[in-house]
N, C-alpha and C positions, 0 to 999 in steps of 0.2 A: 501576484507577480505577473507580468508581462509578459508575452509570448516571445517577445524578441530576447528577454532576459534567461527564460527558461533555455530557446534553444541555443542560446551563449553556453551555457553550464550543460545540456545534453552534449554539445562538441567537445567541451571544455574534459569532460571525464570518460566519453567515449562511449556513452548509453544511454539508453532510452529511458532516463529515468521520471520524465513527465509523460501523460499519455502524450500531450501535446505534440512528443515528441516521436510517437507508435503510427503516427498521419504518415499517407500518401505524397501530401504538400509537402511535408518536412524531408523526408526522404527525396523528392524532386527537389527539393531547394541543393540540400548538399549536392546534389549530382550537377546541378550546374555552375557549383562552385569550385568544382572541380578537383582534384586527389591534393588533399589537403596537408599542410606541412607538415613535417616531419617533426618531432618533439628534438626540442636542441641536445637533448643529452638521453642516453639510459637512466628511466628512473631506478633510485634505491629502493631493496625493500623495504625500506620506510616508506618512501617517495609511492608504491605498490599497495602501502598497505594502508595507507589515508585517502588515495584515491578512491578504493573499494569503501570504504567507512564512508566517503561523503556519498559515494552510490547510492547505499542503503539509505541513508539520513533521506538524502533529497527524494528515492524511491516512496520512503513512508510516509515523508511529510516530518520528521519529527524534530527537537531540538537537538540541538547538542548534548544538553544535560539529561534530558530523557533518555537519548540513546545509551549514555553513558551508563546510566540508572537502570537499562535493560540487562548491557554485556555483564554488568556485575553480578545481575539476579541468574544470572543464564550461566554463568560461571562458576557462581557458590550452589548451582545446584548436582548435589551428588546422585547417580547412578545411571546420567543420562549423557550425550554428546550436547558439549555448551552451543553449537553452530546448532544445532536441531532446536534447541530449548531457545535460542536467538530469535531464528526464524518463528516457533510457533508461537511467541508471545507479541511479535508483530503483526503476522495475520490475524491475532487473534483481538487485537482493538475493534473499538465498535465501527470507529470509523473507515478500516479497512472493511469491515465485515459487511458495511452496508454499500461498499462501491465493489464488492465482488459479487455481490448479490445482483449488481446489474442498478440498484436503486439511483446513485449517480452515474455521471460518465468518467468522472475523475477523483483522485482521494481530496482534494481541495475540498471540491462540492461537498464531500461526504462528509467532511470536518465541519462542514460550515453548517450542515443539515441537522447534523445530531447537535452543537450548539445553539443551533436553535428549536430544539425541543419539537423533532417533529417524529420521532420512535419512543417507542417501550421496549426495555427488557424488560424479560418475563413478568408483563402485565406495571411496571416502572417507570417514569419516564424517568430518562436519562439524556444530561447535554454535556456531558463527558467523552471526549472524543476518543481517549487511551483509555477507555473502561475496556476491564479485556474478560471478553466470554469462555465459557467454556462448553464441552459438548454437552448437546441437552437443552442448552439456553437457547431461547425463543428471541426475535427482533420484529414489533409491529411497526406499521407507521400510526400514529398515532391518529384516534379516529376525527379529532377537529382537522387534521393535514389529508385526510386522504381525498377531497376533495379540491387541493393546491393542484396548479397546473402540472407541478413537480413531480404529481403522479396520475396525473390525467389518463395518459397513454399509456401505462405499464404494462398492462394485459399486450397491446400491440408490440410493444418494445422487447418483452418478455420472448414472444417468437422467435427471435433471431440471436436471442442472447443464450448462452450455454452458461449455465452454471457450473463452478466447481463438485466435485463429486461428494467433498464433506461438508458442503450443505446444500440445504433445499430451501423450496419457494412456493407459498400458494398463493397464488393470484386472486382469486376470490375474498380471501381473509388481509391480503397482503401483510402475511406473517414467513419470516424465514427462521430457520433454527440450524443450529451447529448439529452438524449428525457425527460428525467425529475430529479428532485433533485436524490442523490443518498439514494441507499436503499439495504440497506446491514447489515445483520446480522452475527456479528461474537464472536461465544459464548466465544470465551475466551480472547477477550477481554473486561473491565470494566471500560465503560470513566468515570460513575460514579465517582469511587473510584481517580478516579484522579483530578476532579474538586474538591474535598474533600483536596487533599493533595495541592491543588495551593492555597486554602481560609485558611491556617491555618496562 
């Protein structure tokens, strides 16, 4: 997708839901575009709660059918909050796991990285983008890739990158593993309002 299209649909829903759209440049572009229309009407809570549902979609990267295939599994499961069970089955894709891990710079890359067969789970290769881990499980790059330019620089790159707290990275082996369920806070997104809009 195109830059210009992406930051069409970041204005369009009102967030940052490409990195694309996390840049310096983009944030200076809107500013000299100056305090931008007004939406012609109050949305409905419908109109509220499909907004939030494309957020997430476009946030993950995922299909429509896939997501839909989430909120159900996230919803039939009993003795947990379905918006938590939402959330940790999205950060828990491989292809999230390897663009939090710092391994790309975007979830695109990280989609396109694992279909092309350049990580192991636990010792596997895997080019399944939505294989979802869980804690314990290990992500190499695999050792004919670790020589692509793709990871030329990690050790370097690695210094400035923070990793999330539930998981880690060794640079030397470049193996990262799930040390606990995910836990992540992102304000603007509202799985809430989207479990609302799949139960109507």
């Amino acid at each position: 997708m195109q830059s210009r299209a992406k930051y069409k649909i970041c204005r369009r829903l009102g967030a940052p839901v490409f990195e694309k759209c996390q840049t310096q440049k983009f944030v200076m572009s809107e500013g000299r575009r100056g305090v931008p229309k007004k939406r012609p009407k109050t949305l409905s809570d419908f109109g509220v709660q499909m907004l939030e549902k494309q957020k997430i979609r476009f946030t993950y990267g995922v299909t429509e059918k896939q997501f839909s295939t989430y909120v159900k599994k996230a919803s039939s499961k009993k003795g947990a909050h379905a918006s938590d069970v939402l959330k940790e089955m999205l950060e828990s894709r491989l292809d999230n796991i390897v663009y939090r891990l710092g391994l790309a710079h975007t979830r695109a890359l990280a989609r396109q990285m694992v279909a092309h067969g350049h990580f192991m789970v636990n010792g596997r290769r895997t080019t399944s983008p939505a294989y979802a881990l869980r804690p314990s499980d290990t992500v190499t790059v695999r050792e004919g890739s670790k020589a692509s330019a793709m990871f030329r620089d990690i050790e370097k790159k690695m210094q400035s990158y923070s990793i999330p707290a539930w998981l880690s990275f060794d640079v030397k082996t470049m193996t990262g593993k799930v040390v606990s369920a995910p836990r992540v806070d992102d304000a603007f997104l509202n799985f809430g309002a989207v479990l609302e809009f799949y139960s109507r």
